[in-house]
C-alpha positions, 0 to 999 in steps of 0.5 A: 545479484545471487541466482535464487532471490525472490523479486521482493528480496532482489526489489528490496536490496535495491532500495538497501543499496539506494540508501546507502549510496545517499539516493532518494528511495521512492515511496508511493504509497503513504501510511497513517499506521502506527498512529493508528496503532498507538491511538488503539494503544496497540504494540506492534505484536498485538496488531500483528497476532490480531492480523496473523502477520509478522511483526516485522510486517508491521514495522515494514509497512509503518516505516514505508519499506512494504506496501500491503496486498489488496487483501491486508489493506482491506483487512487493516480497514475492517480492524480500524473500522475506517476506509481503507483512504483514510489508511492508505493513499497515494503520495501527493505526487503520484496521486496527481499524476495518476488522476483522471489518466483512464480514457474516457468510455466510448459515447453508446448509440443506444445510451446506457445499454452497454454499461451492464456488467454481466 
């Protein structure tokens, strides 16, 4: 790898390199994007000016290739005026492998006391 690339670029060329050897590319996060876009009879350049992203940015998160940053997430569901799960979820797969991992909250001698979030 050239000395020099970003981590997203360097991430990138090794999906580009996966796919071209036949090997299965890992999306985990899933998008309903463009048919939300073409239901609000929006080109890709029009969601993208409205969001003051790239078109390319986009293409890449309609196709899978980017997942969009917490604030773009949110963003895109303010847009849409939907919540933000009906957007954006995770695969099936992931989402049962994830679910319900973080250990439970320690039981509290003086009940719920230390449950404030000062």
């Amino acid at each position: 790898m050239k000395r020099g690339l970003s981590a997203r670029r360097a991430t990138h060329g090794g999906e580009e390199m996966r796919r071209k050897r036949g090997w299965p590319v890992k999306h985990v996060v899933v998008n309903r994007l463009r048919e939300l876009r073409q239901e609000a009879g929006l080109t890709q350049e029009q969601l993208a000016a409205d969001l003051d992203v790239t078109r390319h940015t986009i293409l890449a998160l309609e196709v899978g290739r980017y997942v969009p940053s917490i604030e773009l997430a949110l963003r895109l569901a303010a847009y849409f005026n939907r919540p933000l799960e009906t957007i954006f979820w995770l695969d099936p797969h992931e989402d049962r492998r994830m679910r319900g991992q973080a250990p439970l909250p320690a039981p509290s001698a003086k009940g719920n006391e230390g449950l404030r979030d000062d």
